[in-house]
C-alpha positions as CSV (number, residue, x, y, z in Angstrom):
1,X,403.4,-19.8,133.7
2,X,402.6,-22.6,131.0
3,X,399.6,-23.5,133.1
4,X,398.1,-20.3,132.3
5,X,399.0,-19.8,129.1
6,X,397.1,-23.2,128.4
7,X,394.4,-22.2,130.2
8,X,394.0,-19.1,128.7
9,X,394.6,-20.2,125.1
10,X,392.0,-23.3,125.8
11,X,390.0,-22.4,128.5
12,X,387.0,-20.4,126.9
13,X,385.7,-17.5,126.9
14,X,384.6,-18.2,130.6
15,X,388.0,-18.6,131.8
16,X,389.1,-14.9,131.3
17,X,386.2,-13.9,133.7
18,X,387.3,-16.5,136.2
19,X,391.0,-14.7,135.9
20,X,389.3,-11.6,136.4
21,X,387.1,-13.0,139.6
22,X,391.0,-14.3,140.6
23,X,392.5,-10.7,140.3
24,X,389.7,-9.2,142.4
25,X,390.4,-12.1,144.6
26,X,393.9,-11.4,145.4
27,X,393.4,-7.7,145.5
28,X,390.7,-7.4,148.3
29,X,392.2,-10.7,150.0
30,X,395.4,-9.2,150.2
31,X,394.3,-5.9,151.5
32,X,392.1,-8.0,153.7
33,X,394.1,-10.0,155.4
34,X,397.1,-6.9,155.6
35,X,394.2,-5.1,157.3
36,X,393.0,-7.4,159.5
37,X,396.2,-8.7,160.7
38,X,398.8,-5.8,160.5
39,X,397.0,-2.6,160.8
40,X,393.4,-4.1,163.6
41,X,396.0,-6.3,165.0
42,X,397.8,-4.7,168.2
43,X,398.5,-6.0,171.2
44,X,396.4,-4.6,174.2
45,X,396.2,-7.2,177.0
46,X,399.0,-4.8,179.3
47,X,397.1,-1.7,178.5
48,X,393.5,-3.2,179.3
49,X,395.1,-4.1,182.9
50,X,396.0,-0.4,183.1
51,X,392.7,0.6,182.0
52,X,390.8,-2.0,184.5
53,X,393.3,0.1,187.5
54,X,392.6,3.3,186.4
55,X,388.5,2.9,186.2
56,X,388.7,0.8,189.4
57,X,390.4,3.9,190.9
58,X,387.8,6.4,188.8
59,X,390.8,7.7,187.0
60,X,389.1,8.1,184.0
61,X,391.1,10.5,182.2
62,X,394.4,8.0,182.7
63,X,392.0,5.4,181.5
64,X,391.3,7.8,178.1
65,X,394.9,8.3,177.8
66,X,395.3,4.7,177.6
67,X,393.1,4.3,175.1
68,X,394.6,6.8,173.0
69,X,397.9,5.4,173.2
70,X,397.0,2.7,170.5
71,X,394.7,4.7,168.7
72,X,394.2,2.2,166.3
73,X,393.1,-0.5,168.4
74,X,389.4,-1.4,167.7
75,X,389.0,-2.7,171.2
76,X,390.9,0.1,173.2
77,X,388.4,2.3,171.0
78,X,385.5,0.5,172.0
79,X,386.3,1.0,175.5
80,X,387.3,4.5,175.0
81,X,383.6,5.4,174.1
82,X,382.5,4.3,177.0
83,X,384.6,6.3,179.1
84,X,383.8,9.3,177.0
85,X,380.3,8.5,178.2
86,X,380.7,7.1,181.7
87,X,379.9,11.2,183.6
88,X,376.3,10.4,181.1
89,X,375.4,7.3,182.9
90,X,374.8,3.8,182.1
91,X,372.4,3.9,179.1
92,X,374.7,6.7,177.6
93,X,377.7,4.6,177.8
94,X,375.6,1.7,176.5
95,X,375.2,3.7,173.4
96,X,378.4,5.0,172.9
97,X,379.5,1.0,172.9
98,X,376.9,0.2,170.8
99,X,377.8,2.8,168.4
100,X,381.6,1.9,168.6
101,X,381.4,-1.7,168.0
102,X,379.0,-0.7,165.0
103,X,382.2,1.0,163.8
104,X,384.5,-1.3,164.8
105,X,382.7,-4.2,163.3
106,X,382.4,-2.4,160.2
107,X,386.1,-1.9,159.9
108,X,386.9,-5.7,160.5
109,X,384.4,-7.1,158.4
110,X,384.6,-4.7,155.5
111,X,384.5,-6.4,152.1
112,X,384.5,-9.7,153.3
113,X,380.8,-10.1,151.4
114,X,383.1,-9.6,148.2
115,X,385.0,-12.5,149.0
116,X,382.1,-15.1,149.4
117,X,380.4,-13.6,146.2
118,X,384.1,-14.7,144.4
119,X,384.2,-18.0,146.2
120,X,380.6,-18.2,144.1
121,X,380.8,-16.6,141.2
122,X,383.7,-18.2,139.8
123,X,382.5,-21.5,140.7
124,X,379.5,-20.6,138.5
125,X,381.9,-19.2,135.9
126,X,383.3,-22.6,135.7
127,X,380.0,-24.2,135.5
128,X,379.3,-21.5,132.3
129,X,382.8,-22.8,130.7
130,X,381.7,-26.5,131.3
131,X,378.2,-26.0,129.9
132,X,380.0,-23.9,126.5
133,X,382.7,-26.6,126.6
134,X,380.1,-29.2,126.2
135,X,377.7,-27.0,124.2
136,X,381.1,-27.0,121.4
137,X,381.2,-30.7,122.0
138,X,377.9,-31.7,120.9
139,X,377.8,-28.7,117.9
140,X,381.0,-31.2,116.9
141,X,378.8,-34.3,117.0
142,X,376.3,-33.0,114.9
143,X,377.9,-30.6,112.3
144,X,381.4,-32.1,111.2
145,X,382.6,-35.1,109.2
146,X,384.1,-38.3,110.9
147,X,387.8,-36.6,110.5
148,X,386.9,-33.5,112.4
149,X,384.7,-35.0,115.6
150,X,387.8,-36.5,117.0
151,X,389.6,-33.1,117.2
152,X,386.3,-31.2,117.7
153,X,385.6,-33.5,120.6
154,X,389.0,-32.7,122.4
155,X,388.5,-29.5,122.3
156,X,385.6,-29.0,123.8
157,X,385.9,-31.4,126.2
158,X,389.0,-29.9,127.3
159,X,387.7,-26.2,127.3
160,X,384.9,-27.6,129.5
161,X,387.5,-29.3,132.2
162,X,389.8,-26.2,132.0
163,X,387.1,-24.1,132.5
164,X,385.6,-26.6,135.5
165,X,389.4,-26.4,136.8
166,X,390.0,-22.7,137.2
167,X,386.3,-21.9,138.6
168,X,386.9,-24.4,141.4
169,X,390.4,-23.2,141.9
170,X,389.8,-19.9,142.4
171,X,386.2,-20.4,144.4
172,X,387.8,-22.8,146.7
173,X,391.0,-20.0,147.3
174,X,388.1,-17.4,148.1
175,X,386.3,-19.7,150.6
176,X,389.7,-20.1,151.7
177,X,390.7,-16.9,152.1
178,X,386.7,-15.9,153.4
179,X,387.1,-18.1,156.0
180,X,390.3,-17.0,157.6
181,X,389.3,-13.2,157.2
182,X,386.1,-14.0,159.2
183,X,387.8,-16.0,161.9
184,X,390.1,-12.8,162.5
185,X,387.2,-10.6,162.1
């Protein structure tokens, strides 16, 4: 708790945006990863067997029932559609795939372009702190007496590398967290 209460007292003005990049972070990550690996992730490999029996026998209706036994399931839903479709023929059932792993895909890769823009932006932020840092710095050099530079020196220098520090702590905990969302995706 000191940590950010030094960081937030000489961070910059830069460093409240990265905290704010860092509380959408752990928002959509959370929900992310609670989504992708609680309520997408079910366990369907003894009810796609029963599905793969009941086509093979043109049961289709027990195949359906299958499917809607995990409802949720994006994959049981995928194949669902095409069972909807399969009296239609091939190219309808080719749609109504299409059109369900459109869905599907959409589900599992929701907000995930929100994560890579944090994983940038707050890198960036801490580039902008490092740059003001800096910018303080040599304001210090030019404007105060030989007393002051010292003092003015350390605290720009220091806002810059807080600044540097919480930008790349947070991108790299995006990409992080980016990365293991898409894997599951």
């Amino acid at each position: 708790m000191q940590v950010l209460q030094v960081l937030i007292e000489h961070g910059g003005a830069g460093t409240f945006l990265i905290f704010a990049s860092a509380i959408v972070l752990i928002i959509v990550g959370l929900e992310r990863l609670i989504s992708l690996y609680y309520r997408l992730s079910y366990q369907t490999e003894g009810a796609i067997e029963n599905i793969r029996s009941n086509i093979l026998s043109q049961k289709y209706t027990d195949a359906i029932q299958v499917c809607n036994s995990s409802a949720q399931a994006p994959d049981l839903a995928v194949v669902k559609s095409a069972l909807l479709a399969v009296e239609n023929g091939r190219e309808a059932m080719r749609s109504a795939l299409g059109g369900a792993l459109l869905e599907v895909t959409h589900k599992c890769e929701a907000r995930l372009p929100f994560l890579a823009l944090i994983a940038n932006v707050s890198t960036l932020l801490g580039l902008f702190g490092t740059i003001t840092g800096l910018i303080k710095t040599f304001a210090a050099i030019g404007n105060a007496d030989a007393t002051e530079k010292a003092k003015m020196l350390g605290i720009g220098i220091s806002e810059a590398m807080y600044s540097t520090a919480s930008g790349l702590a947070v991108g790299i905990a995006a990409m992080i967290v980016h990365t293991i969302c898409t894997s599951k995706s």
